[in-house]
Structures are given as structure tokens and as C-alpha cells.
N, C-alpha and C positions, 0 to 999 in steps of 0.2 A: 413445163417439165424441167428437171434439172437438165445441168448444159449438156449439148447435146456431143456425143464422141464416135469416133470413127474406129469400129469394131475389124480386127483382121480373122475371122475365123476358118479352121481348116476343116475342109467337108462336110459341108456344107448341103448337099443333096438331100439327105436320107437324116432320122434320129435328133439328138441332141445338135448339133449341127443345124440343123432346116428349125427346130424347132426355139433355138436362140436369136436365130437370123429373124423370124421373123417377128417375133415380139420385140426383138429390137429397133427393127423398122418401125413396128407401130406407135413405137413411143416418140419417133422423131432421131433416131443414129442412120448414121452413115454404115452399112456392112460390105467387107470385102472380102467374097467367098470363095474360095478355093474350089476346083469341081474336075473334074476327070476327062470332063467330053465338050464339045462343042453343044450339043442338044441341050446337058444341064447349064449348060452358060446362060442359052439364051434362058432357058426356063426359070434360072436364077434369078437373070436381071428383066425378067417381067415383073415379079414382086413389087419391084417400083422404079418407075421408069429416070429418076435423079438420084435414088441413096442407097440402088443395091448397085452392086459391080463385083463380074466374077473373072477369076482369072484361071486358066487351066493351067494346074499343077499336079502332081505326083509329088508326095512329102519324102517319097524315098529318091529321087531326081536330086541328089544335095548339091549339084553343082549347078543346079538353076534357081533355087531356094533366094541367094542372094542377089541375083540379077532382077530376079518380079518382084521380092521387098521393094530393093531401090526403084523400079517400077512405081509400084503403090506410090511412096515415098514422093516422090517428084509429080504422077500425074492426079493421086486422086486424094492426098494429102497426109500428113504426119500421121499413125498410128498411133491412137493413144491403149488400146487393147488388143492382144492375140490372144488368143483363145485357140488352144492346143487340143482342136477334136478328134479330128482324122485318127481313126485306128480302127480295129478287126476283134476278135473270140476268137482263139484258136482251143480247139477242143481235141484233146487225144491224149489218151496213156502214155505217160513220160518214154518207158522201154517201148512203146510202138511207135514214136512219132521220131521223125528223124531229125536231125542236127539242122537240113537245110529249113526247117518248118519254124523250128527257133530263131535262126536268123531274121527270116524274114518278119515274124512277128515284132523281132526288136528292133525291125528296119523302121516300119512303121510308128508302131508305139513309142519306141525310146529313139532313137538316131532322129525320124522324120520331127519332133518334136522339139531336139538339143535345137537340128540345124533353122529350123522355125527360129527358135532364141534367139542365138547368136547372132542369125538377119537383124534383127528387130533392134535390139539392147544396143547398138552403135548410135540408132537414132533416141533412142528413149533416154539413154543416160546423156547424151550432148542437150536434149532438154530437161533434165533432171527432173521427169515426171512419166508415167505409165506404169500397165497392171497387164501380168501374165496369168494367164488361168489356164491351169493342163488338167483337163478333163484326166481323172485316174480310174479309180473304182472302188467300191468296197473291197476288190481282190488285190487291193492294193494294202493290205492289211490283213486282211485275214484268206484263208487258202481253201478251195476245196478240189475235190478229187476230180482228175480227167483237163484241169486247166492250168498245170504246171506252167505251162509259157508265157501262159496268159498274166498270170499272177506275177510272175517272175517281171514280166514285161511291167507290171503295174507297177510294184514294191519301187522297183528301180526311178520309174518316172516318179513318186513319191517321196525318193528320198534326193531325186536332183530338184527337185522343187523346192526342197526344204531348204538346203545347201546354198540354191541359186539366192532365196530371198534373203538369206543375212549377207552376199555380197553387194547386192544391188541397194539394198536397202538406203544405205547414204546416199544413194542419189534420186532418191524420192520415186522409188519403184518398186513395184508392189505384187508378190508372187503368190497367188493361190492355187493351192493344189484342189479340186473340187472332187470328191467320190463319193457318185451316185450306186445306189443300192440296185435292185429291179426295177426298170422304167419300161415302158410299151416300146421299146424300139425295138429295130430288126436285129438286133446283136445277136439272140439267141437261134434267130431266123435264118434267112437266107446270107446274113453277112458272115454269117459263122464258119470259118474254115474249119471242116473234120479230118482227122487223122483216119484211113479205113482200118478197122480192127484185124487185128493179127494173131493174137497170144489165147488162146483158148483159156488159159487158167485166172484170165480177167474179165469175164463175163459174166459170171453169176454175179459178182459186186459191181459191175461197170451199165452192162446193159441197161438196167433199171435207174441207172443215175443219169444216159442220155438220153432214157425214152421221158423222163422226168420234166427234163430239163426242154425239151425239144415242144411237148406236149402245152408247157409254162408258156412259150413263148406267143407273144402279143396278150396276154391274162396277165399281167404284172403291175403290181399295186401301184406303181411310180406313172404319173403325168408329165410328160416330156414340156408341156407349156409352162406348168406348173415348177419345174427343173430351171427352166430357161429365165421365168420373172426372177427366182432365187437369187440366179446368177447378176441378175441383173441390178438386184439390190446389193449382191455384193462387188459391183464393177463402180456403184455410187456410194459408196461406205468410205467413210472419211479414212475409218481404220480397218481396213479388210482382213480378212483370217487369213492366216498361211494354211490353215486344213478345214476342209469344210464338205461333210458329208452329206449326200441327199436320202433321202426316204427312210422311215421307222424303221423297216428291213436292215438298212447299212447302221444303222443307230443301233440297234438291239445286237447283232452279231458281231460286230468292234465291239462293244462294250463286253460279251461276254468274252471275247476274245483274248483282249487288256486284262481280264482278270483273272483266264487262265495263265497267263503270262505272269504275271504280278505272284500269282500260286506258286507258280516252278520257281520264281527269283527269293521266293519265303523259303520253300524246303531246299534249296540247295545252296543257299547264303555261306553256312559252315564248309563248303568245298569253296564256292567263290572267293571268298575270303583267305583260305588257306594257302591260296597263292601268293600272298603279297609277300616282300623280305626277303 
């Protein structure tokens, strides 16, 4: 196999997570998995008893974030990949959901994610080599109804990815943003934080968009194994993507997305322009 690297990824139990870890392992990497509890610790580092190793973290904990890097770093080796999994579906009507529901989503998704970086990138840039990969979404481009925060949360990790990879870049490090379409994982499931409905005059359009979506969930075109080798051929790519979407799903709906986009920027060019001078 190609040489072989010491994957840091975050949550690691459940999804894209469990299912990178362990096709990693099979091919011969080292993974060091992030997990919540002591029970998935252990149940982590049975996978194999030399190259899994887990550590209990919370991504939103930012002031312990840096202490278990240097951890890593010192007992189980250099970090040549993090892999920015850890995150939640928050689902609720924008006017129903409240301010603190946002927060936390961007605790998770975007904050637990920066501060993941910033650990990491003091060791990677002194060796002037490694690859970030921040699991995004296809909501991370394009929007639908009931997941404002969600998307919001995405967009943003999407565009600090972008940002991040032309600064690093000179020092021989390598940012992918990864957005996967519909996969079989629990996103839709039980990981899903729901806002409870409030507003009566959003139900006729609403109702049938979560019973849709809820009903979807584990029937979803995407293979998490399948997501996971992906990734894996893009962690050995000489020249890795900075955006890199998974499933026909996310392929088909960005593209029509871009091209609604591309429309608006056609018919209102003569107002855009009329600012200039």
C-alpha cells in the first residue's frame, strides 16, 4: 500500500466518522479517534489493538482542544491528517428556532472545527507537510427549507476551508473541504436536533418537508464505505481538491444550483455594473 499515515479524526463513533476510521485501519493507517465516553473508547480501540487510539473529547471543550493535540503529538505521533467530522442536523423553522440553537450548532460545526485547525497547523506547518479535510455538505452550497442553521453552519465551514487553503498552502498543506450529498448515516435520525413546531401558519408547507425527510432517513442513495475509500484516495492525491463533493445527489443539485446563480448574475449584470464610478 501507499505509506502509510496517522489519520486524526473527530467522531468517530457513529457515520462518516466510524466509517473512514475503519477503512483506514484496513488499509494499514494509524487512526486517532475522538469519542465522547469512555465505553466508545474502549469500543474504538478494539478495532485494533496497535493503530486505533481514542481520545475523549468534546469539540466544543476549546480550551482542552490544544492540550490532547499536543497529547497526540508527543505520545502516539505527528499528525499527518485531521479530518474535521464531529457535527449535528439542526432542523427547525428559522422564526421557530431560537438564537441559543444556532449557537450551539456553530459551536460544533464551525468553532469545534477552526479550534481542531489551529491545534494541528503549528505542528504541520513546522513540518511543512499535511491535509485537512472538513467534512461540509452539499448544504454547504446550496439551501433548503427547515435547515437554516444547518446550512449557515455549512456555507461558513466552506468558505474557512477555502480561505485556510491558500494560506497554508506554501507550506506544503493541503485543505479539502469534502460535501457529501445523502449518505445512510444517522444525520437524518436520531442525531438530528429538532426545533418543536410553534407557528401554525408553517405547517402546511413544513410538515410534509420533516415527515419527508425523517421517513428518508437510513434509504439514502450514498454508502458511507464507499464516502470513506473516496476520501481516502483523496488523502493519497499528489494534488488534492480544495472542494470535493460526494454522491450524484450533491452533484446534480450544486450544479443546478451554480446555474441558477450564473442566471441571476446574466439578468442583473446592467444594475451590477451601474455601480461602478
Amino acid at each position: 500500500m501507499e505509506s502509510s499515515k496517522l489519520l486524526l479524526i473527530t467522531g468517530v463513533s457513529s457515520g462518516f466518522g466510524r466509517a473512514l476510521a475503519q477503512e483506514a485501519l484496513a488499509v494499514g493507517h494509524r487512526v486517532v479517534g475522538t469519542v465522547r465516553n469512555e465505553q466508545a473508547k474502549h469500543d474504538f480501540e478494539a478495532l485494533s489493538t496497535d493503530k486505533a487510539f481514542a481520545r475523549i473529547l468534546d469539540v466544543t471543550e476549546f480550551d482542552a482542544i490544544d492540550r490532547v493535540v499536543a497529547e497526540i503529538e508527543a505520545s502516539v505521533g505527528p499528525v499527518d491528517v485531521l479530518v474535521n467530522n464531529a457535527g449535528y442536523g439542526h432542523e427547525g423553522i428559522l422564526e421557530e428556532s431560537p438564537l441559543s440553537e444556532m449557537r450551539q450548532q456553530f459551536d460544533v460545526n464551525v468553532f469545534g472545527a477552526v479550534a481542531m485547525m489551529k491545534a494541528v497547523l503549528p505542528f504541520m506547518r513546522e513540518r511543512r507537510r499535511g491535509h485537512v479535510l472538513n467534512i461540509t455538505s452539499m448544504g454547504g452550497y446550496i439551501t433548503m427549507p427547515g435547515i437554516a442553521y444547518y446550512c449557515g453552519s455549512k456555507f461558513a465551514l466552506e468558505g474557512i476551508s477555502d480561505a485556510l487553503a491558500k494560506e497554508v498552502q506554501p507550506f506544503g498543506i493541503a485543505v479539502t473541504a469534502v460535501a457529501p450529498g445523502s449518505f445512510r448515516t444517522d444525520w437524518a435520525g436520531r442525531s438530528m436536533s429538532r426545533t418543536p413546531r410553534s407557528i401554525p401558519d408553517y405547517d402546511a408547507f413544513f410538515e410534509p418537508v420533516r415527515k419527508a425527510r425523517m421517513e428518508k432517513s437510513g434509504k439514502q442513495l450514498g454508502d458511507p464505505a464507499k464516502a470513506a475509500r473516496a476520501m481516502l484516495a483523496v488523502i493519497h492525491a499528489d494534488h488534492p481538491p480544495a472542494h470535493l463533493l460526494l454522491g450524484s445527489d450533491a452533484l446534480q443539485l450544486v450544479r443546478s444550483n451554480l446555474s441558477t446563480v450564473a442566471s441571476d448574475l446574466c439578468a442583473w449584470e446592467h444594475v451590477t455594473v451601474s455601480t461602478d464610478g
